[in-house]
C-alpha positions in Angstrom: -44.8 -13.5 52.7 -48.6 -13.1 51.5 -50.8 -14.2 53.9 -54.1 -16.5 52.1 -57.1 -16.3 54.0 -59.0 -18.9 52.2 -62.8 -18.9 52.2 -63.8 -22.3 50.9 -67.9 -22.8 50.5 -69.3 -26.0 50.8 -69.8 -28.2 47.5 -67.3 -25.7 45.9 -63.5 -26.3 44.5 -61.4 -24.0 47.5 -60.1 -20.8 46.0 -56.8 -21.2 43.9 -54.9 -18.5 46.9 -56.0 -21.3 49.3 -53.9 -24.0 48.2 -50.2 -24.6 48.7 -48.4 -25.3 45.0 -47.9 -29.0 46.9 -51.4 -29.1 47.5 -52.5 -28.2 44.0 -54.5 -30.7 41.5 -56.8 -30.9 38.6 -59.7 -29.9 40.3 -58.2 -27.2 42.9 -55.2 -25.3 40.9 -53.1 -22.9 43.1 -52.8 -19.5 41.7 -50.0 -17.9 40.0 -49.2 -15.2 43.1 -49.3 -18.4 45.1 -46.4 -20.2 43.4 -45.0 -17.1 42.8 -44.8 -16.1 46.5 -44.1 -19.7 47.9 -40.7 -20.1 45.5 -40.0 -16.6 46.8 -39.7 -18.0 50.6 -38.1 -20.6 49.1 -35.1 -19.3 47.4 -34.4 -16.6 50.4 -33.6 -19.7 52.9 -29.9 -20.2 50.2 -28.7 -16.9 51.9 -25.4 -15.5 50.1 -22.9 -17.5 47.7 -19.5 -17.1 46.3 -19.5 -18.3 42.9 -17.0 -17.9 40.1 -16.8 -17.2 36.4 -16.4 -15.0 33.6 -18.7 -11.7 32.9 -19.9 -12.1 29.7 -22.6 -9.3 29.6 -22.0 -5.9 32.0 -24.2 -3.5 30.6 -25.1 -0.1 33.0 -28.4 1.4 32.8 -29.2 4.2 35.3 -26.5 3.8 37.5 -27.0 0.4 38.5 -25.1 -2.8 35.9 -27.1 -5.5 34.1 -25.2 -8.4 33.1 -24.6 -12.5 32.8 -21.8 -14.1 34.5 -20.7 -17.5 32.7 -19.0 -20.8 34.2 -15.2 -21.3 33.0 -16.1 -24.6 31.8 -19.9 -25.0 30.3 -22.1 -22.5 28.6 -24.0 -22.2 31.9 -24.9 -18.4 32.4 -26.3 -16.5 35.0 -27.8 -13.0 35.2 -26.8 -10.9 38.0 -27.5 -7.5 39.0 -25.4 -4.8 41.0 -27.3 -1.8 42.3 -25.4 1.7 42.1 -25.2 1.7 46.0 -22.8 -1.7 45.5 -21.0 -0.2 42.4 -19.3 1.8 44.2 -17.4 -1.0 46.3 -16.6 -2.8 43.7 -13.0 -2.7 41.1 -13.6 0.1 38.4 -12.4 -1.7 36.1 -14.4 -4.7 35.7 -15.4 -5.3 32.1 -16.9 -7.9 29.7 -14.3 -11.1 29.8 -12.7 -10.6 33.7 -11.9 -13.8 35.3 -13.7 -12.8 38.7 -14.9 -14.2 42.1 -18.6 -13.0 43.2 -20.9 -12.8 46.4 -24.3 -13.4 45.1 -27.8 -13.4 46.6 -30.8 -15.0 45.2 -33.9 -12.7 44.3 -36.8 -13.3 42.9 -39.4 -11.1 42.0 -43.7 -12.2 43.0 -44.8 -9.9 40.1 -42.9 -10.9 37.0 -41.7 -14.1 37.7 -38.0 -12.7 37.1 -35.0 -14.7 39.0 -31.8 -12.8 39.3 -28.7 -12.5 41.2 -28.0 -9.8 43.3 -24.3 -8.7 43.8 -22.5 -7.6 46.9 -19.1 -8.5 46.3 -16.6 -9.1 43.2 -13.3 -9.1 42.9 -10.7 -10.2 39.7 -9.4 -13.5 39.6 -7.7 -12.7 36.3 -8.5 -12.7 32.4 -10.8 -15.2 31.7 -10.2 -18.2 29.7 -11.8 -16.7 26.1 -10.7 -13.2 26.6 -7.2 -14.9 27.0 -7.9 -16.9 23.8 -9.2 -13.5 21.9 -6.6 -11.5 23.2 -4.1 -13.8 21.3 -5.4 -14.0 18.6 -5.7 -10.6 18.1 -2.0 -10.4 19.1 -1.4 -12.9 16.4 -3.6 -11.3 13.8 -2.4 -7.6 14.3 1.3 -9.0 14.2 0.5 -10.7 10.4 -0.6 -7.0 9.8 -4.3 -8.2 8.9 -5.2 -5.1 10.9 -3.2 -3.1 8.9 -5.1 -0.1 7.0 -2.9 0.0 3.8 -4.3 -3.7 3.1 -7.8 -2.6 3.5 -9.9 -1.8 0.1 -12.1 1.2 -0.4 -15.6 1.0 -1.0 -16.8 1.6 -4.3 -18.8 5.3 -4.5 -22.3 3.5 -5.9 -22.4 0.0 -6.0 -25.1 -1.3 -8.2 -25.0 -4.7 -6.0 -24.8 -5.0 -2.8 -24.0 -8.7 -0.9 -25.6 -9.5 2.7 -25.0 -11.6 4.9 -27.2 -12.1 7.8 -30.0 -13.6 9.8 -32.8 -15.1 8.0 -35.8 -12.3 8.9 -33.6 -10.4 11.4 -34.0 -6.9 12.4 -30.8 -6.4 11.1 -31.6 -7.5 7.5 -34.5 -5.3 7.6 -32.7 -2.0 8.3 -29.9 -2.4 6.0 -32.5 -2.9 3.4 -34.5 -0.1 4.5 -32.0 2.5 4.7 -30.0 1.9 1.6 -33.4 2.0 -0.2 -34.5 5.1 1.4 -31.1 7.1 0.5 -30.5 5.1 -2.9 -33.6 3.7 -4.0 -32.5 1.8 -7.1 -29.7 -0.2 -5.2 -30.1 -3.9 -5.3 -29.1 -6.4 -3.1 -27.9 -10.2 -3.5 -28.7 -11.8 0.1 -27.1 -15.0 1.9 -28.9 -16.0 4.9 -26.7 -17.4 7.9 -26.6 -18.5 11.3 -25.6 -15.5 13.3 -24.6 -17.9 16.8 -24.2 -21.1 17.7 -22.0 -23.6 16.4 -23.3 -23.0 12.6 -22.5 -19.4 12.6 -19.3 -19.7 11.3 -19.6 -22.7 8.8 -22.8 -20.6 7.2 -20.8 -17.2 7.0 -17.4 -18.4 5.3 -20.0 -20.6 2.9 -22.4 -17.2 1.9 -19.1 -14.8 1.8 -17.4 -17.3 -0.6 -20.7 -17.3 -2.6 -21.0 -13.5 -2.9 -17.2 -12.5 -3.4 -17.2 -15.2 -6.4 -20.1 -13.4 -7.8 -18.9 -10.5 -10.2 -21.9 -8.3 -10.3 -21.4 -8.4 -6.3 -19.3 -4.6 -5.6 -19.5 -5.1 -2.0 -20.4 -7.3 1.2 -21.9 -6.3 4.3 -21.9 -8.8 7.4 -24.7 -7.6 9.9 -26.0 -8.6 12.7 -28.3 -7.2 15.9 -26.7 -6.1 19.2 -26.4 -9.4 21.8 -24.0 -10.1 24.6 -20.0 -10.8 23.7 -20.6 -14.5 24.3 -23.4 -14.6 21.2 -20.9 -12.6 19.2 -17.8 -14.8 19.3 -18.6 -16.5 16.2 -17.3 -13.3 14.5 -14.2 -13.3 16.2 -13.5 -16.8 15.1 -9.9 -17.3 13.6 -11.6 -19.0 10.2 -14.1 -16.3 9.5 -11.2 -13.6 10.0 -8.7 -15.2 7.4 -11.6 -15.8 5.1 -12.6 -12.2 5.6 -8.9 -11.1 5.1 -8.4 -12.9 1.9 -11.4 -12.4 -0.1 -11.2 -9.7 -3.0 -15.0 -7.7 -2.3 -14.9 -5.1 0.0 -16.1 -6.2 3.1 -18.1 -4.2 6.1 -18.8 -5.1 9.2 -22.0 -4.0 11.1 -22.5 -6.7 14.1 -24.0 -5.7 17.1 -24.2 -2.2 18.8 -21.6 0.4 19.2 -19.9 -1.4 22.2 -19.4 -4.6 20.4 -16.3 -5.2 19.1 -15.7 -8.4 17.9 -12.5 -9.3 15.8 -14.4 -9.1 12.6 -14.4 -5.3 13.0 -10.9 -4.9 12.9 -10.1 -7.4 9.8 -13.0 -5.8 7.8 -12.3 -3.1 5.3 -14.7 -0.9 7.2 -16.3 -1.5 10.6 -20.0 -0.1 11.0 -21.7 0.4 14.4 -24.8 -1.0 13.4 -26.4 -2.4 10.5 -28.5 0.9 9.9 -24.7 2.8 10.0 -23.8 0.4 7.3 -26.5 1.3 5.0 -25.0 4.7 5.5 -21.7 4.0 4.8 -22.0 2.0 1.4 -24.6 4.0 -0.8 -24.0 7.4 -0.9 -27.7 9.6 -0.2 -29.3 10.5 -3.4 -30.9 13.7 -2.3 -27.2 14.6 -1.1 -25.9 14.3 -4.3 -28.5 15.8 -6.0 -27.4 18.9 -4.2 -24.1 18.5 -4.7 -24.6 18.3 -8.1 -26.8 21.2 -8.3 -24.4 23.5 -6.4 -21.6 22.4 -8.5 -23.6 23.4 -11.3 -24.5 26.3 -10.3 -20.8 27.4 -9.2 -19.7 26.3 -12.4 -22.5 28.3 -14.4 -21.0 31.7 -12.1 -17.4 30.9 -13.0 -18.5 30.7 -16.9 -20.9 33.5 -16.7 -17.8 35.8 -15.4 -15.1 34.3 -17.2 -17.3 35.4 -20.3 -18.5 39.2 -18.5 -14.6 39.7 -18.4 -13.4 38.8 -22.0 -16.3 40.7 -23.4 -14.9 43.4 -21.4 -11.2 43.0 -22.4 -12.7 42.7 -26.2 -14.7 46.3 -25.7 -11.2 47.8 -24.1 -9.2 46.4 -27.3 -11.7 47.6 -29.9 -11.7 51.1 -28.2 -8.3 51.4 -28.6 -7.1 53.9 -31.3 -5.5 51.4 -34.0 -9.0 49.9 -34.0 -10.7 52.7 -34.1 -9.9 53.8 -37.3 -7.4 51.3 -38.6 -7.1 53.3 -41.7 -4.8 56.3 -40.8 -2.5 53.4 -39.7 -2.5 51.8 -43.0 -2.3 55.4 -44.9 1.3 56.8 -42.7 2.6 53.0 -43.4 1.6 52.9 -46.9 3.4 56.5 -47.2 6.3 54.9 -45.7 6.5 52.6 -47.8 6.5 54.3 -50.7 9.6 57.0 -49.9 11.4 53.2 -48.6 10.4 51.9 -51.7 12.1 54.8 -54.4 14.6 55.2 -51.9 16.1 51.3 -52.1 15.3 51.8 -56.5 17.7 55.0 -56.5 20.2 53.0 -54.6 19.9 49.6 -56.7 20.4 51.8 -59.5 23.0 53.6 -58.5 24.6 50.6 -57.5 24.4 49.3 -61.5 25.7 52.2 -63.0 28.3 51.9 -60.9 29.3 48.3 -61.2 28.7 48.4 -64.7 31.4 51.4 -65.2 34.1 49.4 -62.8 33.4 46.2 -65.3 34.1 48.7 -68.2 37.4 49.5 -66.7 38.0 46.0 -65.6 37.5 45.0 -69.5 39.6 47.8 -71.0 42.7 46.9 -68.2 41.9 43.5 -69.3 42.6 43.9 -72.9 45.3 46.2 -72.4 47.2 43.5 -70.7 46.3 40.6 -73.6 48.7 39.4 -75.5 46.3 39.5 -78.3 46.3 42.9 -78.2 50.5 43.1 -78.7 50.0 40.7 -81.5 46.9 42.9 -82.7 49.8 45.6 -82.7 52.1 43.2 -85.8 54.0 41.4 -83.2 54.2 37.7 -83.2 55.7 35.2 -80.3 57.6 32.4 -81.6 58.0 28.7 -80.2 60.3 26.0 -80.1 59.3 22.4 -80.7 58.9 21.6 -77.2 56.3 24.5 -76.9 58.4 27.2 -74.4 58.6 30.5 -75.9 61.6 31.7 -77.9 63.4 34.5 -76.1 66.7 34.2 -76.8 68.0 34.0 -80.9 71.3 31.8 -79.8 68.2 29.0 -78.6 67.1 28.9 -82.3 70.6 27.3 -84.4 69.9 27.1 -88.1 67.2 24.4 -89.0 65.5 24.8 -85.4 61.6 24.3 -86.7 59.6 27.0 -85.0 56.0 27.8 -84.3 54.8 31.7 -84.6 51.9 33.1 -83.7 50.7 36.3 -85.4 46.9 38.2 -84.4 45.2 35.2 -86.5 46.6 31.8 -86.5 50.2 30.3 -86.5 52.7 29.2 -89.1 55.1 27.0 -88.9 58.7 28.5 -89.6 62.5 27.2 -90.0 65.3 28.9 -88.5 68.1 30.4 -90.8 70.1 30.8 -88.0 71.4 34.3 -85.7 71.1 37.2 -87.7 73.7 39.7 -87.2 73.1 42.9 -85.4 73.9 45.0 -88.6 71.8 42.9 -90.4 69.2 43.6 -87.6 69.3 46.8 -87.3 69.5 47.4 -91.4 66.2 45.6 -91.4 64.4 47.6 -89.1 65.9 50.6 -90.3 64.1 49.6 -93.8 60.8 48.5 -91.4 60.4 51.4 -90.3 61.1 53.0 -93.6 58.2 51.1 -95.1 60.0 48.5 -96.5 59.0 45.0 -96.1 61.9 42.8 -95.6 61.4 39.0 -95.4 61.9 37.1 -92.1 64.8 34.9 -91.6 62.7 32.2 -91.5 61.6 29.7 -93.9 58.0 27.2 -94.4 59.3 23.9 -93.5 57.1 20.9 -94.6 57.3 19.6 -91.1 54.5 19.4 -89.0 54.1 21.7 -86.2 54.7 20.9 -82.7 51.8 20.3 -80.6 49.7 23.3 -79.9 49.4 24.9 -76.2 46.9 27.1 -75.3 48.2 30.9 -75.3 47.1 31.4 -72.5 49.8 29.4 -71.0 52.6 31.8 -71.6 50.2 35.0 -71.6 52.1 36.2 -68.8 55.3 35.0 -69.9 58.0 37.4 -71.9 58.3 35.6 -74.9 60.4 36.8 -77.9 58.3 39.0 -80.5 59.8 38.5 -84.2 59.4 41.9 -85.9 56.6 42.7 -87.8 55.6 40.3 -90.3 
């Protein structure tokens, strides 16, 4: 302890180091290294206690561990401090939510005023009492698949809106406006101000993320918040912000605290961000980048055209040098002489072809008319026909009376039969026939109509009787 050598001087207040803090009054205050050094001796008489609780806070800066130990049943919170020759007794595994039991020492520093525990001694008791709670309901939330990936929605490539949700005048709103304006500068932003701990935190949030995901010019939502110990952070791990999280239709990105927080939040949310500056990142894309993405696609799609065009107007110059292009003429002149022989060639044999058709219809007519009938009639023959049309070829068919029809080279007359004539009587008359002698056919003109006509044609092929020559 400081030792005061006061130097009072008559008629004069006593110097503030000269009087005890129980001492001190209006007139003669004690002085701040005074109180300072007097709660000092005070606080080193409590010697070592064993306290418990739950470590809310363990944070290790150069070798030595920062943190806040909290009682199981209060919000009552202690700092402590464990220096890296202790560390090394001590579980390596303790970690923020440990159920544990700790030797503490009192310390308290003259020159800042600071109060602190030191540590000598910790051991696990178990899982707190909130990290028990947390633990299930991440249990319970993973098992509902709210952590699963194929339920979480992409963020749109530029969204012309962007919803925030944070601290009124926080750091955190500050650098997520900053750093989405300095990589996309026309970006806009819709913000919702909410408590970030405490009991409203989690009323304020579900209210503002409502507002924004019910706004359609809003593309997506960003939750941020600075870094803080896990127990100023468990409003984001709260089961009603989660589900509200889960079920809204607006992307939604999480950017609470530092890289070491993880609340809940970060696993529901369609993309976790360390930090608020990372979530800037994350949702507008850098303008300068795609700028030069934009020029180098340009530019490899100005090479690919430039080439694509070098190499047809190559392929063109090797087709035109070729000889049929060349002089496309001499092709034309040996085709047009083929042509020409082809041409005379298929003439002689169409002609040929006529002439000889045309004789083989010659000779088809002249067989033709051999074979007529009309022509044996042409010759003084004629056919004769009973009433019922069939052709006379027996004499014994005709009695006397019979009506017959006969058919000479031009026309028919109608004829009755005399009956048979003899042979000698036959053969007298075409004796005298063929003497020149006309004799009359035994046959006379009956008044009778004819029978009905038949076409000639009918019995053409027939062998009908010829009656001599009229």
């Amino acid at each position: 302890m400081t030792s005061f050598q006061p130097e009072t001087v008559a008629g004069q207040a006593p110097p503030a180091d000269s009087v005890h803090p129980r001492d001190s009054r209006t007139d003669a205050p004690t002085s701040v290294s005074r109180l300072n050094d007097t709660i000092r001796g005070f606080i080193e008489r409590w010697g070592s206690v064993w306290v418990e609780g739950e470590i809310t806070s363990f944070n290790r800066r150069g070798g030595n561990v920062f943190g806040r130990l909290k009682d199981l049943g209060t919000e009552s919170t202690v700092a402590f401090r464990i220096w890296s020759s202790t560390l090394n007794r001590l579980p390596k595994d303790l970690k923020v939510g440990d159920h544990v039991v700790a030797c503490v020492k009192a310390d308290y520093f003259p020159r800042t005023g600071d109060f602190s525990f030191s540590i000598s001694a910790m051991r696990h008791v178990g899982l707190g009492e909130q990290l028990e709670r947390l633990e299930a309901l991440r249990v319970q939330l993973r098992t509902e698949g709210l952590f699963d990936p194929v339920r979480k929605k992409k963020l749109p490539f530029l969204p012309h809106c962007i919803g925030l949700i944070t601290g009124e005048n926080s750091d955190a709103e500050k650098d997520v406006h900053r750093n989405a304006e300095l990589r996309w500068p026309r970006v806009r932003f819709r913000t919702k101000h909410a408590a970030v701990q405490g009991e409203r935190c989690v009323p304020e949030t579900i209210a503002a993320l409502k507002a924004l995901d019910a706004d359609p010019d809003v593309d997506v939502i960003v939750i941020a918040r600075g870094g803080g110990d896990p127990q100023t952070l468990l409003g984001f791990s709260d089961e009603r912000l989660l589900r509200a999280v889960a079920t809204a239709s607006t992307p939604i990105v999480s950017a609470i605290g530092h890289e070491n927080d993880r609340p809940l939040l970060d696993d529901v949310a369609d993309v976790r961000a360390s930090t608020p500056t990372d979530a800037a990142k994350r949702v507008v894309p850098d303008v300068s980048e795609q700028r030069a993405l934009v020029a180098q696609l340009r530019a490899r799609l100005t090479g690919r055209l430039t080439q694509r065009v070098l190499h047809d107007i190559a392929q063109l110059e090797q087709v035109r040098s070729r000889p049929a292009l060349r002089t496309p003429h001499s092709m034309l002149t040996a085709r047009a002489q083929e042509l020409w022989m082809l041409s005379n060639r298929g003439r002689d044999i169409v002609d040929r072809r006529i002439e000889g058709e045309r004789r083989r219809t010659s000779e088809l007519g002249a067989g033709l008319r051999a074979l007529s009938p009309l022509a044996t009639l042409a010759r003084g023959y004629a056919i004769a026909q009973l009433p019922d049309g069939s052709v006379l070829r027996d004499a014994a068919d005709a009695p006397v009376g019979t009506v017959l029809r006969v058919t000479v080279e031009q026309g028919s007359v109608a004829a009755r039969s005399e009956g048979v004539v003899p042979d000698a009587v036959a053969h007298t008359a075409s004796t005298a026939a063929g003497a020149g002698e006309r004799q009359p056919v035994a046959t006379e003109r009956s008044d009778a109509p004819a029978p009905a006509e038949r076409p000639l044609d009918a019995e053409a092929t027939g062998d009908g009787v010829s009656v001599g020559p009229a």
